[in-house]
C-alpha positions as CSV (number, residue, x, y, z in Angstrom):
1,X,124.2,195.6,227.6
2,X,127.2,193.7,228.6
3,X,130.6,193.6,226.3
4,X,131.5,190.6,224.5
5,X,134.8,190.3,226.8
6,X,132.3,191.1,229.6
7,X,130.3,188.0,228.8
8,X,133.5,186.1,228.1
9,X,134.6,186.7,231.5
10,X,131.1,185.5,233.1
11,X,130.8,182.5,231.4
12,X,134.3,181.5,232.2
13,X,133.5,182.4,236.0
14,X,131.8,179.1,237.7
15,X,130.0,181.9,240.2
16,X,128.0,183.0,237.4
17,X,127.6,179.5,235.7
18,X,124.1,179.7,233.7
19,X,121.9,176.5,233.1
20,X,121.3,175.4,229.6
21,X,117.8,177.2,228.5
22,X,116.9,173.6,226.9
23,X,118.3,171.1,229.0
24,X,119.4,172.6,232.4
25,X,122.9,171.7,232.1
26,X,125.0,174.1,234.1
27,X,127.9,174.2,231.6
28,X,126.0,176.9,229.4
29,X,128.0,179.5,227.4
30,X,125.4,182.3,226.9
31,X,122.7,180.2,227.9
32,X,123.1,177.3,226.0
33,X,125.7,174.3,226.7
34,X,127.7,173.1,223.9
35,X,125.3,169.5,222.8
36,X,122.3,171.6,222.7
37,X,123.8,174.6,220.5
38,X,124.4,171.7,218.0
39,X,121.1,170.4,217.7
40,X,120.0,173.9,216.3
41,X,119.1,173.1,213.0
42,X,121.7,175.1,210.9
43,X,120.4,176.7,207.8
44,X,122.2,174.7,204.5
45,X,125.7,176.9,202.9
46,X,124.2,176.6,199.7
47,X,121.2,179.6,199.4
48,X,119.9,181.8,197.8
49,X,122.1,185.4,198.2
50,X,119.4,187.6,198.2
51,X,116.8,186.3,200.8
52,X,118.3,182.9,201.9
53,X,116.3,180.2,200.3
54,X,118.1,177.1,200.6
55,X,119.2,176.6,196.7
56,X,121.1,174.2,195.4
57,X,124.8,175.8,194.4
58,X,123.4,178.8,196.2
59,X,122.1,180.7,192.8
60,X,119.1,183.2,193.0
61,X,116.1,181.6,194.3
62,X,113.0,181.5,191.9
63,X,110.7,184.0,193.9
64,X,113.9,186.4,193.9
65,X,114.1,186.2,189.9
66,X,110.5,186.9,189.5
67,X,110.4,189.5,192.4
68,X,113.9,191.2,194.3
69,X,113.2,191.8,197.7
70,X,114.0,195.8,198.5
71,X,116.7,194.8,201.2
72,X,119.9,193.6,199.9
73,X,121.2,190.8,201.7
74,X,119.0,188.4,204.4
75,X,122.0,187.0,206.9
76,X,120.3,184.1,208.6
77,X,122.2,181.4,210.9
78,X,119.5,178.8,211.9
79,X,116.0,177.2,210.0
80,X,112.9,177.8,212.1
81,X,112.5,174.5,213.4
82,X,112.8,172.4,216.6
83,X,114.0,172.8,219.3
84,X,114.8,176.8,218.3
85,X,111.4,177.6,217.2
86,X,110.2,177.1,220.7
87,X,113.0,179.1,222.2
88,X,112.1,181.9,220.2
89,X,108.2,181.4,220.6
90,X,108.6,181.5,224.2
91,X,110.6,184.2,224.0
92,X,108.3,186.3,221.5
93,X,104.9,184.9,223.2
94,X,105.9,183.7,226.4
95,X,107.3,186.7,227.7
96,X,110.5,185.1,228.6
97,X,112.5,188.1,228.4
98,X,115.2,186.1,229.9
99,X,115.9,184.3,227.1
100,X,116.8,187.2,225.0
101,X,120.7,186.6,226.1
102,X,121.1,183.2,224.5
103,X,119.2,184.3,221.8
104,X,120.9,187.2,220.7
105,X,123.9,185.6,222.0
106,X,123.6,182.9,219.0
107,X,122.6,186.0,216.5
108,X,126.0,187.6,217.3
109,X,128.0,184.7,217.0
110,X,126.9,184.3,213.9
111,X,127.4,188.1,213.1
112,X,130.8,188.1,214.8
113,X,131.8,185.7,212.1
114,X,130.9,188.0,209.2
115,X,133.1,191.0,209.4
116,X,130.5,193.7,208.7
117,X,129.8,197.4,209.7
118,X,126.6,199.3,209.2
119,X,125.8,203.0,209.6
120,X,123.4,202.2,212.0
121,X,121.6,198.9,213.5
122,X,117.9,198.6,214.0
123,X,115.1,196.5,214.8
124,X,111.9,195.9,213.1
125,X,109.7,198.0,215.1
126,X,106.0,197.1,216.5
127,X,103.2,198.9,216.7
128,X,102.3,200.6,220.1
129,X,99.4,198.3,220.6
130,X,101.3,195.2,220.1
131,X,104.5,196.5,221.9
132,X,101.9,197.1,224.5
133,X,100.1,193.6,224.1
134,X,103.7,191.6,224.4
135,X,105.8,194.4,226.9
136,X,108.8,194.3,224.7
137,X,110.0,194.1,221.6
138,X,112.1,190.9,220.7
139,X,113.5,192.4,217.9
140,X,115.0,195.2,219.4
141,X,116.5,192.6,222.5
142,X,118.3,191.2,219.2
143,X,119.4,194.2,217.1
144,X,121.2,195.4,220.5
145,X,123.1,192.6,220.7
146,X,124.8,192.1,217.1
147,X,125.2,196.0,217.2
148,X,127.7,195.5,219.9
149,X,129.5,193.0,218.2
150,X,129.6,194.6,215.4
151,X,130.6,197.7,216.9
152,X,128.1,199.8,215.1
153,X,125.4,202.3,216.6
154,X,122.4,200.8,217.5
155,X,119.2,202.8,217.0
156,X,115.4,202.5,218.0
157,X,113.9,205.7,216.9
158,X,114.8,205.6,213.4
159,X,111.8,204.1,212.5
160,X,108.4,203.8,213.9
161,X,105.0,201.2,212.7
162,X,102.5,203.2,211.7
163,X,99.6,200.7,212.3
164,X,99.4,197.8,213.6
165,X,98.4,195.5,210.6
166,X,97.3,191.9,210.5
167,X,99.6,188.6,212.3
168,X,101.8,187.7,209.0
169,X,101.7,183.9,209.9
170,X,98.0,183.7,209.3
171,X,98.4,185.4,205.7
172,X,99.7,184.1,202.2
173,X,103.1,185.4,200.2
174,X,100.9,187.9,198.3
175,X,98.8,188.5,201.7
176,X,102.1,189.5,203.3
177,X,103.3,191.8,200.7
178,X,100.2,193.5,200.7
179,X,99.9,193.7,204.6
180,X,102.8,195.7,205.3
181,X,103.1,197.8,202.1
182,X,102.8,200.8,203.4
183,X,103.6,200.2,207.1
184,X,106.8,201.7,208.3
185,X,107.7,205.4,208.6
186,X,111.2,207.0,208.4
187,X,111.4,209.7,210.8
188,X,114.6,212.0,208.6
189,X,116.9,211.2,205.6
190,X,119.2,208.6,205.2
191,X,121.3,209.6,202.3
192,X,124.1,207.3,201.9
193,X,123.8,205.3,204.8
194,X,124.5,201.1,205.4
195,X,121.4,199.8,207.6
196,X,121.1,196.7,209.2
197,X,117.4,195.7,210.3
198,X,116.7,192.9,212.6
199,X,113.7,190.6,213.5
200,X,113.6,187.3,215.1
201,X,112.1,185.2,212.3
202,X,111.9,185.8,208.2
203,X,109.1,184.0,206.2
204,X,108.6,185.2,203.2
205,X,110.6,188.2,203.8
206,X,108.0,190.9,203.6
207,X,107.8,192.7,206.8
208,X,111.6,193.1,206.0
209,X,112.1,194.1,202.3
210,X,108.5,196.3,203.1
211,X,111.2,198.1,205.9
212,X,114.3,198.2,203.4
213,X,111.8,200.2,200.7
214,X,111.1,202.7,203.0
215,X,114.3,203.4,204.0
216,X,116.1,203.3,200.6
217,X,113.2,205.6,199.4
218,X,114.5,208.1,202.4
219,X,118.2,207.0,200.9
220,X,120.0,204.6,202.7
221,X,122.4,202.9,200.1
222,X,122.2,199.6,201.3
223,X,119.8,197.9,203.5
224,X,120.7,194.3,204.8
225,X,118.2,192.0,207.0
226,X,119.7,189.9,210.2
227,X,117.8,187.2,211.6
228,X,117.7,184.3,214.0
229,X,115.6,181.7,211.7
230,X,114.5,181.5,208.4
231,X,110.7,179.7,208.1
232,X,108.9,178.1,205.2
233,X,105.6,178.3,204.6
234,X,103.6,176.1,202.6
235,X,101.4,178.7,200.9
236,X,102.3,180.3,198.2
């Protein structure tokens, strides 16, 4: 993985121009030129603090007062909508492994600007037949990004899936929850430790607060999420 001044230096250097990933311009800084980075739809200031529900005057969010997530923070740049969302579907289904520059260039843009350090930084991990299924997994393309950035160490052994449990997009808020319950392992203790975990999109927030249990209940004393784009589903 390249340095942020190492990438500075490269996009500054016309030898190494890169086309936009959306429109093909060749004035692209990480990937993306500068009219197509602002047509990412920018997830609203006011939200919830706990898991990033748009709220107006940013107070906790409803499913947040009924229900706290287990992760402390969800840090989230961009909504899950056009034309990201097919970025990042490409990049997750397409096996466009190329695009994991611009987007985890954009991810630590956004984490450059908030002046945090974690113990460690880690992805969401898959199972070993999905991993297998897809090649690679995005979140860990993303994790290793903002860990540089934030200058904190970067770890993909951590934690392992222990099955590989049903797609979360086909499933309900409660159908989530229960999905992943009981799906991540923490492989020693934690005691203590700040943890950043990072996936490419957050729905209802299960998949990451089911992560953030397991390792506060190995000790970690704080456990933030990081992701690209924040979805809304319409069920409940």
């Amino acid at each position: 993985m390249l340095s942020n001044t190492a990438m500075s230096i490269i996009d500054k250097c016309s030898i190494f121009r890169q086309k936009c990933v959306l429109c093909a311009a060749t004035d692209a800084t990480n990937g993306l030129c500068a009219p197509c980075r602002r047509s990412l739809p920018r997830l609203p200031d006011e939200q919830c603090p706990r898991c990033a529900e748009p709220v107006a005057g940013g107070a906790l969010c409803g499913h947040c007062q009924r229900s706290l997530p287990a992760f402390d923070a969800l840090h989230v740049p961009y909504i899950f909508g056009y034309p990201l969302s097919g970025l990042i579907h490409a990049f997750k289904y397409g096996k466009r492994l190329q695009l994991a520059g611009a987007l985890g260039g954009l991810l630590s843009e956004f984490a450059a600007c908030q002046a945090l350090k974690y113990d460690y930084v880690i992805p969401v991990p898959l199972a070993k037949e999905r991993l297998a299924e897809r090649g690679f997994n995005q979140s860990h393309e993303l994790a290793r990004a903002i860990a540089v950035t934030m200058r904190s160490p970067f770890s993909a052994q951590l934690c392992w899936r222990k099955c590989n449990t049903l797609p979360q997009a086909s499933l309900g808020r409660a159908e989530r929850l229960k999905n992943v319950r009981h799906a991540f392992g923490v492989k020693r203790r934690c005691d203590g430790l700040s943890i950043a975990i990072v996936d490419d999109v957050a729905t209802s927030g299960a998949t990451l607060s089911a992560l953030a249990e397991t390792l506060k209940k190995q000790g970690a004393k704080r456990v933030d999420a990081w992701v690209l784009a924040r979805a809304f589903s319409p069920k409940t």
